[in-house]
N, C-alpha and C positions, 0 to 999 in steps of 0.2 A: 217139712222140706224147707231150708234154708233160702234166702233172696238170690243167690247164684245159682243153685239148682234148679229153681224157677226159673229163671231168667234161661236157664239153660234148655228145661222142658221147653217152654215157649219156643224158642230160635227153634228146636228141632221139628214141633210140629208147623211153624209157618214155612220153613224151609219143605217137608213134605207135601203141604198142602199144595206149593206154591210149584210143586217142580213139575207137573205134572203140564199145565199152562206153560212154562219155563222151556221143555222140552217142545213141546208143538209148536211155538211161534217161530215161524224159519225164519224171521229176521232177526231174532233175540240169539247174538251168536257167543254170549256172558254167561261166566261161569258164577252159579249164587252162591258166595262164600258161608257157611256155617257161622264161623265167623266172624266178626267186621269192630273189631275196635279201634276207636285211635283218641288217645289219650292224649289232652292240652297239659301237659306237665304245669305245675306253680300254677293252678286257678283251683276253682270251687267245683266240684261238680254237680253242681247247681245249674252251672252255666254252660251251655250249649250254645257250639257256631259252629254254622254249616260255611263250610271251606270246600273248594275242588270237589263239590258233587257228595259230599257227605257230614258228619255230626260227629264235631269235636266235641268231647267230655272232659272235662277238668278230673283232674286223679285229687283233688283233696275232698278226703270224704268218702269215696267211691267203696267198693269191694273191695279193689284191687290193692289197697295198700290198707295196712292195719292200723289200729288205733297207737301201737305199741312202736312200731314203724316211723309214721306218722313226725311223732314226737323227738326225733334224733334229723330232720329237717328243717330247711328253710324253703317259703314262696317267694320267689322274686320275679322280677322285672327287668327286659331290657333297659339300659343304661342307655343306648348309643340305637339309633333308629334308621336302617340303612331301608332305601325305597325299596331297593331291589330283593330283600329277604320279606317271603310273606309273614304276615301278619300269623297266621295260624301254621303250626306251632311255636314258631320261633319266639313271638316278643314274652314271651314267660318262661320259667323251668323251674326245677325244683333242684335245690341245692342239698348236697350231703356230706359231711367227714366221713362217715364210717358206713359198715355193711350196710343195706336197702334194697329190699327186696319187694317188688311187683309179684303181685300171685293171681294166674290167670286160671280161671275154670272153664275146661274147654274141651271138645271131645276127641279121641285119638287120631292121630294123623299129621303130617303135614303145615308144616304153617308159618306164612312170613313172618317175620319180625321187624320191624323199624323201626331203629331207633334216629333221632333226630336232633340237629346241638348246632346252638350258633355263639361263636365265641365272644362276646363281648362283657363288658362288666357286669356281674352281677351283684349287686350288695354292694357294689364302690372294688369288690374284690377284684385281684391281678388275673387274667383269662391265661396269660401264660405260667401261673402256677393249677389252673386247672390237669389234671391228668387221671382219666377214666380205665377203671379196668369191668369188665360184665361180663359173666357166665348164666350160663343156662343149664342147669343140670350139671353133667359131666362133661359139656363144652364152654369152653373156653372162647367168648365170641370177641372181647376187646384186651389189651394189655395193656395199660401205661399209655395211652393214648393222649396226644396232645391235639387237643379241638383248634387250636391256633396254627398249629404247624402244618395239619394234614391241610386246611382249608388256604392257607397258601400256596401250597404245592399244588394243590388242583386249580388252582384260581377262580375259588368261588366264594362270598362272603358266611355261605354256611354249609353242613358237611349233613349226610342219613346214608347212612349205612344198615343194607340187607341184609338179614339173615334166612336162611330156609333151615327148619327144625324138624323133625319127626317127633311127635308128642306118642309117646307111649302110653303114658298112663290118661288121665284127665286135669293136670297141672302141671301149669308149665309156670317155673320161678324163675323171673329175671332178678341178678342182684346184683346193685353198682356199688364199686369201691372204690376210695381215693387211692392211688399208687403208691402212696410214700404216706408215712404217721407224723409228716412235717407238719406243725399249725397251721400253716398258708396254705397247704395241699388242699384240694378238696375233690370231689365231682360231681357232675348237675347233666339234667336230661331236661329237653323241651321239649322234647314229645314223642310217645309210643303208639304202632301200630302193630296188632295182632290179625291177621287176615288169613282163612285158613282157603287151601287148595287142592285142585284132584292131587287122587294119591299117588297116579304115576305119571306127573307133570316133569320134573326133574331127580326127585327120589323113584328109582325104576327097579332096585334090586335086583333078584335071580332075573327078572322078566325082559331084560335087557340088560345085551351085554356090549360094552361101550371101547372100539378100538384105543388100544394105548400106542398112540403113534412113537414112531421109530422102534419099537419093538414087536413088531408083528413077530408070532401069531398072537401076542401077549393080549387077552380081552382084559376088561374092566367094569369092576360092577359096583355100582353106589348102593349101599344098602340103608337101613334104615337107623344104623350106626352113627351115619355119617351126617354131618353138619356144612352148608352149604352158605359162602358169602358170594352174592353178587357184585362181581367188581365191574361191568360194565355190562349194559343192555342198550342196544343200536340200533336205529331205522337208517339204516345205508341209505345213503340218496334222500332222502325225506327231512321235511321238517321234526320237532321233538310232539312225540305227543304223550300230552299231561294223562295223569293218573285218572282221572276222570273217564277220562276218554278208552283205558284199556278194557282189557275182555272178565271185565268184575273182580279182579283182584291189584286195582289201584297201584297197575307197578307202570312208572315211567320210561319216555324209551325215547333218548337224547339223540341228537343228530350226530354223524359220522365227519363233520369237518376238520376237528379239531386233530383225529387220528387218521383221515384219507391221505395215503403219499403216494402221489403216480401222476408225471404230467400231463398223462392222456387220459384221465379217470373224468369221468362225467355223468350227471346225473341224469335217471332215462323213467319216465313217469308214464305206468302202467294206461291201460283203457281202463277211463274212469268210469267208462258205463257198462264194462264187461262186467258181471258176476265171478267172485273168487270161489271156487270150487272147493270146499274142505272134505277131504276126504276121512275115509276112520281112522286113518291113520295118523294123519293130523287132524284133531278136533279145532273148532272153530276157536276154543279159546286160547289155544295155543301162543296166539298172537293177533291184535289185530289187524284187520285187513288192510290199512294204514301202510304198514309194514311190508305189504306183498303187491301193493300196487306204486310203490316206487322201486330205486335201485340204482346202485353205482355202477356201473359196467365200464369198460373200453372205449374208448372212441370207434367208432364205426366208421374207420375212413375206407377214402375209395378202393386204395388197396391194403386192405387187413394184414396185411406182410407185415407192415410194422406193426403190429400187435406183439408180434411173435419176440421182439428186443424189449420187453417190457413185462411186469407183472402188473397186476392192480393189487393194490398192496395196503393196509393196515398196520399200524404198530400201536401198542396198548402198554405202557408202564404199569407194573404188576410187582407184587412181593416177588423176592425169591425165596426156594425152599418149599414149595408146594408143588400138589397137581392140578390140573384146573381141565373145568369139563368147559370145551367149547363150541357151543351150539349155533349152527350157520344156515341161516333160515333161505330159501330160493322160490322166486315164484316166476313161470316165463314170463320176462316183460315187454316182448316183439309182436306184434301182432301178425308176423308173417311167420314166427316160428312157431310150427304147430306139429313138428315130425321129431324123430329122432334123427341121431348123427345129424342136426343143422348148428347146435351148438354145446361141446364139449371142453371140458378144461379138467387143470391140476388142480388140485388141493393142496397147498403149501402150509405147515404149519410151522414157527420157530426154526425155518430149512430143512423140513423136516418131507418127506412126502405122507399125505392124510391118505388121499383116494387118486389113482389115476383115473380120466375117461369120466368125469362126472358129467353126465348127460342129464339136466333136469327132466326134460320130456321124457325120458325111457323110465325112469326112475317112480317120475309122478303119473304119469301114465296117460299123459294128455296136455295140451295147455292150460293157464289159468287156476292150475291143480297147487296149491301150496305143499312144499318137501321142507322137511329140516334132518340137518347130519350133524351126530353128537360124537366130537373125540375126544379123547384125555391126552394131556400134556403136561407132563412132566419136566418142573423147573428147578434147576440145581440151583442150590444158595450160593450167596455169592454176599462177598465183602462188604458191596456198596450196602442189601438189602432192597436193593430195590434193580429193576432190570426192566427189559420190552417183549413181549410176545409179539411174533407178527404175524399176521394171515396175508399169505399172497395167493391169488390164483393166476393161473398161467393156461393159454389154450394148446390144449392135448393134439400135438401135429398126427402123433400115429394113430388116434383116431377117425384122421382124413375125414372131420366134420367141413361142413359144406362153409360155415363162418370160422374164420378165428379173432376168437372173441369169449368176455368172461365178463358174468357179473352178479352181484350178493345184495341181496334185500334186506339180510337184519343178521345183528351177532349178539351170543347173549355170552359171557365168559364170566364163570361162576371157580371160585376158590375153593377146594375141600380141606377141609377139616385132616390133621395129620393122625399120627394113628392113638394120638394122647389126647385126642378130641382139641385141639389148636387149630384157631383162625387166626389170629393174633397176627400182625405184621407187627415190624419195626416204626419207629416214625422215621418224615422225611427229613432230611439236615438241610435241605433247600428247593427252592417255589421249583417246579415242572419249568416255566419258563426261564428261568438259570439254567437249565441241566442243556445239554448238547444234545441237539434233536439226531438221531440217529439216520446213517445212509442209507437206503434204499437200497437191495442186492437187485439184479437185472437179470431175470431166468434164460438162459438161451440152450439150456440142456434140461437133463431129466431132473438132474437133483441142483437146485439155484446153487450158485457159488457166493462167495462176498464180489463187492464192485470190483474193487482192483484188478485179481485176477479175472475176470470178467474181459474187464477193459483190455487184459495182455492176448489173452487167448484169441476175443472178438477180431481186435486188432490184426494178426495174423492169419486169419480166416477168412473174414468176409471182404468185398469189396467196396466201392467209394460209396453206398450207400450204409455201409460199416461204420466208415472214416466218420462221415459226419453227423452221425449219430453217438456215434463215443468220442466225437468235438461237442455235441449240445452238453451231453451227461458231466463233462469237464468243467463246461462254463456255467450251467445253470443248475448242479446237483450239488460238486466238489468245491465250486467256488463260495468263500463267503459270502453274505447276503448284505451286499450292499446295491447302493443305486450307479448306474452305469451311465455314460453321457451321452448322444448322438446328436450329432451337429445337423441338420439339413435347413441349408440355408438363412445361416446364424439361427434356427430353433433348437433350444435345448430341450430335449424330450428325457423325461426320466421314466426308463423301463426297471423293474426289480427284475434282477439276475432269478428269484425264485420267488416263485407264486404262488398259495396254498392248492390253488381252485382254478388251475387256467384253462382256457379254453379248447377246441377240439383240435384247433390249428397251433400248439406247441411248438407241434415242429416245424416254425414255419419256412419256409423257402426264400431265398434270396434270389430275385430275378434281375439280370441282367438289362441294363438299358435297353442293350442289342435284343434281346428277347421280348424285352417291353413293345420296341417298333414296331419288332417284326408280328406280332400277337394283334397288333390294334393298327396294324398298318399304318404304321408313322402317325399315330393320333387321326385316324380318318374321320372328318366329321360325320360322316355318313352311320357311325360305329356307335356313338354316341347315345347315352341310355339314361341319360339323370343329369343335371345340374343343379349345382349347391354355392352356399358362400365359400365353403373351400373349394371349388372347381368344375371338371365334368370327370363324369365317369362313362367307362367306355365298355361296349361288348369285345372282351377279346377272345381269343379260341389258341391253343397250345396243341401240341401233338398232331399236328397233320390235321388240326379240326376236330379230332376226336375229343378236346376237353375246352368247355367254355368256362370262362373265366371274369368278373368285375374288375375293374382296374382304374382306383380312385387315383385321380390328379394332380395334388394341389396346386391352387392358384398361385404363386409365390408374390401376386401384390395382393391380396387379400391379407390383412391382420387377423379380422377373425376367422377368415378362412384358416387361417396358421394355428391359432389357438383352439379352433374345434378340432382340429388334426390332432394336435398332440392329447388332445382330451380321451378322442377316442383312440388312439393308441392305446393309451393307457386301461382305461376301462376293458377296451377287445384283448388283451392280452391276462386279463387274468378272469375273464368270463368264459363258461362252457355249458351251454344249454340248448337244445333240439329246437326252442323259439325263440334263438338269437344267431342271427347272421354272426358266420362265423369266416374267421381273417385266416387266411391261407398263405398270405407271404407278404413282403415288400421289395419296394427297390429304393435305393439314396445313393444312386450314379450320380453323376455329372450337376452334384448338389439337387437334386430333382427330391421330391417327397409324393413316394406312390405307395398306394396297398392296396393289394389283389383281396378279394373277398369270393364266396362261391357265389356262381350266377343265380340269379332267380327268374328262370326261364318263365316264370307267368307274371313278371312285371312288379306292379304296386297293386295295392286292395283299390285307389283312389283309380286306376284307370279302369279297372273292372266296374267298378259301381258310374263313373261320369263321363267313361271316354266309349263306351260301348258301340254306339251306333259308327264310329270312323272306322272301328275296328271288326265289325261285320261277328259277330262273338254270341253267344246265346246269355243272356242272364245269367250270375251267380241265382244258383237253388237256395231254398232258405234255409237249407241243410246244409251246403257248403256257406252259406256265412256266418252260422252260429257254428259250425268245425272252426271257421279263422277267428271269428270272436274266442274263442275258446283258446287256440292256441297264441292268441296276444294277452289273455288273460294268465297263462302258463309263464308264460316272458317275463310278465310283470311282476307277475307273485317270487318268480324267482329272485327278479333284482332285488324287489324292496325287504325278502328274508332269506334269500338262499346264501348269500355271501356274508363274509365276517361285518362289513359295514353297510348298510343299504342303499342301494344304487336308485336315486331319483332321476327318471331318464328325461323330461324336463319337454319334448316334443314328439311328444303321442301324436301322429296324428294319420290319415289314411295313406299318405303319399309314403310315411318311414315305415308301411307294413307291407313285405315282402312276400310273394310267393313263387314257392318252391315246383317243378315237375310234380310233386304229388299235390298239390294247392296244400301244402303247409305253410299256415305265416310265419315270418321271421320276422323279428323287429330290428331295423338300423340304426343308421344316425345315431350317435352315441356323443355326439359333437359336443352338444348342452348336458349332458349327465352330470348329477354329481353326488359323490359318495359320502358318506356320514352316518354315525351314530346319535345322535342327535335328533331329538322330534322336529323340533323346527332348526332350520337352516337360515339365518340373515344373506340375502343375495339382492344383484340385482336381477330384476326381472327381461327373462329370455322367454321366447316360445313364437307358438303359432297364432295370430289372430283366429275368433273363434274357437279354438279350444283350450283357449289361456284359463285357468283357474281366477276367476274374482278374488279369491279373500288373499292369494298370491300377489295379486296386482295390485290391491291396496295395503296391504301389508307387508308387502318384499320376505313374508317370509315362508319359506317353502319346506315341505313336506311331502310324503308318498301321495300322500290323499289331491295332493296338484296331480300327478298320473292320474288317479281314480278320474277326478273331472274330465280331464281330456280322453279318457278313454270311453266314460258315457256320450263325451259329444262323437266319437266311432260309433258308438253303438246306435245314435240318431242315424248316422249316415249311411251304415250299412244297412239297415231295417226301410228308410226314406229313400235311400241311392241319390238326398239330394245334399249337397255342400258344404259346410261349416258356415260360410259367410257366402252369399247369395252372389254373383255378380252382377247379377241386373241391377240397378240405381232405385229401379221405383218397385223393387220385391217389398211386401209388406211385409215376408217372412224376410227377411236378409240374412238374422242369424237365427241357425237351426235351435241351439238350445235355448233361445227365449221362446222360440214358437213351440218346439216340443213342450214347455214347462205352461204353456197356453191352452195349449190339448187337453193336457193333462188334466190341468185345474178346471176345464170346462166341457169334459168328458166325452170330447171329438180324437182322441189318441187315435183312432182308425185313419184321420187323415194324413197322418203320419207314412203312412207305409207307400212303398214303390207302387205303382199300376202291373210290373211285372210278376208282383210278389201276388196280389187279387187272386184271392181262390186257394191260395198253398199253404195258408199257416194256420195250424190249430188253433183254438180259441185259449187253452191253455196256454203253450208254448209262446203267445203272442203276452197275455198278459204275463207271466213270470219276466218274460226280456223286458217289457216297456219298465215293468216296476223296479228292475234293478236299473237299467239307465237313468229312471229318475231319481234314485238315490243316490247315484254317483254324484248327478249336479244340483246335490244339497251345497246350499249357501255357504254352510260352516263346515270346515272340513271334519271337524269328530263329528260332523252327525252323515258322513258318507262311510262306505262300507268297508270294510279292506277286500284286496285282491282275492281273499282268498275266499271269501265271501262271493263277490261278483261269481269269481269261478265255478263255483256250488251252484249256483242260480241258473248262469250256461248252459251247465251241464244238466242242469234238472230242464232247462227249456228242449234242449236236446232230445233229451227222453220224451218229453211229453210230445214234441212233434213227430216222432217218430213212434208212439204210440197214438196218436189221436186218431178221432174217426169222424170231427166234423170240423171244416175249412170255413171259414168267414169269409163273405163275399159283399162287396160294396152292391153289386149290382146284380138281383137275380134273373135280368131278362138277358145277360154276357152269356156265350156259350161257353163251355169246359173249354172248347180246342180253340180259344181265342186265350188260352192260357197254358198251351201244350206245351208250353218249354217250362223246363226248370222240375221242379217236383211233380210227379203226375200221379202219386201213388196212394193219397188219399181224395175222398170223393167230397163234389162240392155241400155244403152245408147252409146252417144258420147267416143270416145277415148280420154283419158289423155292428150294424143298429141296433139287434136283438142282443147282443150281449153286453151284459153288465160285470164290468172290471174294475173290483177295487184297486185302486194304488194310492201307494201311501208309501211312507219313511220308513 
């Protein structure tokens, strides 16, 4: 028996041993691939690194390339060392002139391919004389490939390209060739992955048959014939998650900003403590769960009506001349939708109709139930070589669902193989960002039209809510994307006429002076809800009282009143998040500088937690303060990664957290934000006394991780209900996060918490929050946690209090109903004194 055939025996029986264990662990939702290669191209294989959760091998030397092979090669070495390209595979590859052929011993079936290339010099040699051609058998997976021009065009500094393969026999030969027998020609690979997968993951044959849209009744069937490239794999709404992190076959799954176009498109972040239900129909490794508890949807405004003038809509640049299976992953992300007919839409492919009446609930057969729908589209060639798919969905009126409303959790759109076994595209002749970003069509019928006639038909139809809505589409769709000016009160505000990611108020509404008095009663003091450096803000009410409304003032002698206006303009106008106060109109009559925001009928978090007793109010539970921790956690995570550049919102602090009629926090003030890609920011120092950032204030130089601090001195106060800075003179606590950081080190943390709170918080739940707040206000910002981090912790205290079963009490001779407010649903327990809580960094 040969060293591969061993190697081979081996994997087969650890993989049966192992499946057995594999199958019964219902948290283990990972598929165990057969198997898992990934080759460091240009090293020894001698040398193993463990990168992204697994074990690079060097290909010199190995099995997989011959002695014979071997010797018509060169190892080299990145030349040029870019931060942002990792280390494994990139900084090495192996260089070739002529045929080179990888030979893989593997068992039938199924199996990624990736290959991997990052352009820079190798050998001193020109990366733009590089041009790669590779087959695999009878498929043809690369042509003439130029690693410099593709990696422009996409704008990334290095390129890996997917392939899906059906292994017939038990070898699979990958062989690269340079394109042309020019001297200078050559090609080079940094790195190969062979990873093998279920057998009817996306090769489905007879057992599935796959609508080919706009030809109904025409089905389509992938067989085992066919050869599959991955041209894009998407978590809609979500951040990207690495290969590590997938369901055991190390496939990556990029965020949706780059390709979302719709003004009213907004990201809607599942219950992160509900369970994802995978059914047989979808197995759990389908996708990660990742995937099904975020999502892009609609804006959910008051009146859905405007839903119906608008698609949410995707565009993906793609070869022409192929067909492409496109799989569009759905998981309910409402927590009040839990029926059928509450939310149905279209399926729009390339203007194409895919499915009318797609009802996730009826479909999935419950909430929380992950569905995915697989069609074929078929794309004519075309002169350029290169063209757009788009995926719009639009809500299904003649389904008379109860929302109108749409939205998609993840998109996977795979290339097939032509019928001469070609994957092969063209290259590109210029970067993505040169090419002319394509219009958005605007569904208001069954089948979308292009905008224009849109615009003519609409036009003649509808009425003044018609008009001014094919006024925005004019100025902020068709218009070039330049910066626009608006004067108020000599302030020049620069708004972008178009914005990747704006927020849920787009369309926002111009109010009339006249409307303004008449709403707040000629600025009644009595009306008055909030003051700031830029002004007061006022409770107004529109509609006969039926709608309340925020209505910010500005001071016009206020400087930096002026200046935090135009800041947060800016910022609110292209932010759109479930926990962030969202901008609903303005007014700039009579030189005046006002913006309506929605009300937040339960105030600020700071008068729930300090102002209680004036207000006759029962305690925040410590389940509704670890909900608003959580959702000012969501806020955050969002600014500092959900947007193209990270938003530092710069004053965290109780008073700018908002709640909604459902106690949802929203985070305000947007005054001090400021945006950058950059780790550190040079500024000068702005914020709130007490939960200022230290290494900010000596250093002027600022970071997310300044949020992180001020958002653990929240999480003292909400847990405490006591102040950031004490107002008494002679408090020996004055500021909370020195005394909290006192506690801590002196394993008194119990004195920490409210008197309201006595009796109601698990012993768990209590220590998981203390230990994340005290990591927040680490000294040095890289040793505090990120947002997304805290968030996980939240969430995990959540659970735990609402699993626990024993309550820590200061005092065991207190009665229970001297603590009947607030949580009453678990029973009292162990003494505070009894418990031992490690925390630590």
């Amino acid at each position: 028996m040969n060293t591969s055939s061993f190697s081979l025996f081996i994997s087969l029986f650890l993989h049966l041993l192992l499946l057995p264990l594999h199958i019964a662990s219902a948290d283990n939702a990972s598929y165990l691939p057969l198997e898992n290669i990934a080759l460091n191209c240009g090293t020894s294989s001698s040398e193993q690194v463990s990168y992204n959760g697994r074990n690079w091998t060097g290909d010199a030397g190995s099995e997989y390339v011959s002695s014979n092979a071997e010797a018509k090669s060169l190892m080299a070495k990145a030349s040029l060392i870019n931060e942002s390209v990792p280390d494994v595979p990139y900084m090495t590859a192996r260089v070739f002139y002529s045929h080179f052929t990888y030979r893989f011993n593997v068992t039938p079936g199924p199996k990624f391919v990736r290959l991997h290339f990052y352009p820079t010099s190798f050998l001193g040699l020109d990366v733009s004389r590089a041009f790669v051609s590779v087959t695999a058998g009878n498929f043809t997976l690369l042509r003439n490939l130029s690693v410099s021009l593709t990696t422009d065009y996409i704008n990334k500094p290095y390129l890996m390209k997917e392939f899906i393969i059906h292994v017939s026999g038990r070898t699979l030969e990958l062989t690269f060739t340079p394109s042309s027998s020019a001297s200078d020609v050559y090609a080079f690979v940094s790195g190969i992955e062979v990873v093998s997968m279920p057998s009817n993951l996306y090769i489905r044959g007879d057992n599935a048959h796959i609508p080919l849209v706009g030809h109904y009744p025409v089905l389509y069937y992938i067989h085992n014939d066919s050869a599959l490239e991955t041209v894009y794999r998407i978590n809609a709404g979500g951040d990207e998650i690495p290969a590590k992190y997938d369901t055991g076959m190390f496939r990556t799954w990029t965020r949706d900003n780059d390709y979302s176009f719709l003004p009213i498109a907004s990201e809607e972040p599942n219950d992160m403590a509900s369970p994802i239900l995978y059914p047989e129909t979808t197995p759990a490794y389908v996708a990660p769960e990742l995937v099904y508890r975020t999502a892009r949807a609609m804006t959910p405004f008051s009146d859905e009506r405007l839903n119906l003038n608008y698609n949410l809509s995707w565009f993906f640049p793609i070869d022409s001349g192929f067909n492409y299976l496109i799989r569009l992953h759905f998981c309910d992300i409402y927590r009040d939708i839990t029926l059928v007919k509450q939310i149905a839409f279209i399926i729009y492919l390339n203007n194409q109709t895919a499915e009318h009446r797609f009802d996730v609930i009826a479909v999935s057969g419950g909430p929380r139930i992950p569905v995915y729908r697989d069609f074929v589209v078929k794309v004519p060639e075309t002169s350029e070589g290169k063209q757009d798919i788009w995926i719009d969905l639009y809500p299904d009126v003649q389904s008379k669902a109860q929302h109108y409303n749409a939205f998609l959790n993840g998109v996977e759109i795979f290339k097939l193989s032509n019928w001469d076994g070609n994957l092969a595209g063209v290259n590109p002749t210029s970067s993505k960002s040169e090419s002319v970003v394509p219009v958005p069509h605007v569904a208001v019928s069954k089948k979308p039209k292009r905008l224009v006639f849109i615009i003519i038909g609409c036009g003649l139809s509808v009425g003044a809510l018609g008009v001014s809505i094919l006024l925005f589409l004019i100025v902020y769709v068709l218009k070039p994307v330049e910066p626009r000016k608006i004067s108020w009160r000599k302030l020049l505000i620069f708004i972008p006429n178009q914005v990747r990611k704006p927020q849920k108020s787009s369309f926002r509404r111009h109010f009339s002076m006249d409307e303004i008095r008449e709403a707040t009663n000629n600025f009644d003091e009595a009306l008055v809800i909030g003051i700031g450096g830029f002004g007061k803000v006022y409770k107004a009410s529109f509609d006969q009282g039926s709608t309340f409304v925020a209505i910010k003032r500005s001071n016009p002698m206020s400087e930096q009143g002026a200046l935090e206006f135009e800041t947060e303009i800016h910022v609110l106008s292209q932010l759109r998040h479930h926990n962030l106060v969202s901008l609903l109109g303005h007014c700039q009559d009579e030189g005046e500088m006002i913006l309506a925001y929605e009300y937040m009928s339960n105030g600020t978090l700071f008068d729930h937690l300090h102002l209680r007793s004036s207000r006759e109010e029962l305690p925040l539970s410590w389940v509704q303060r670890l909900e608003i921790c959580i959702g000012v956690a969501r806020g955050l995570h969002y600014l500092h990664t959900g947007t193209e550049h990270k938003i530092i919102h710069r004053d965290i602090k109780t008073t700018n957290i908002l709640l909604d009629h459902n106690w949802v926090a929203k985070i305000s003030d947007f005054g001090l934000s400021k945006a950058s890609n950059r780790a550190l920011v040079s500024t000068n120092v702005k914020g709130s006394v007490g939960y200022l950032d230290p290494e900010y204030f000596r250093h002027h130089k600022l970071s997310e991780q300044s949020d992180v601090y001020s958002f653990g001195v929240v999480l003292l106060e909400v847990i405490s209900a006591r102040p950031a800075v004490s107002p008494v003179e002679d408090d020996e606590h004055s500021n909370l996060a020195d005394w909290a950081l006192y506690c801590c080190e002196n394993g008194i943390e119990t004195q920490l918490v409210d008197p309201d709170l006595e009796g109601k918080i698990a012993a768990e739940s209590f220590e998981t929050y203390i230990g994340v707040a005290r990591k927040c206000l680490a000294e040095k910002g890289v040793e505090r946690p990120t947002m997304s981090d805290v968030l996980q912790s939240l969430v995990l205290a959540l659970q735990l209090q609402r699993k626990g079963n024993m309550v820590p009490t200061r005092d065991r001779n207190r009665t229970e109903n001297s603590h009947s407010q607030g949580n009453s649903d678990l029973t009292p327990g162990i003494e505070f004194s009894e418990i031992m809580i490690p925390i630590g960094r």
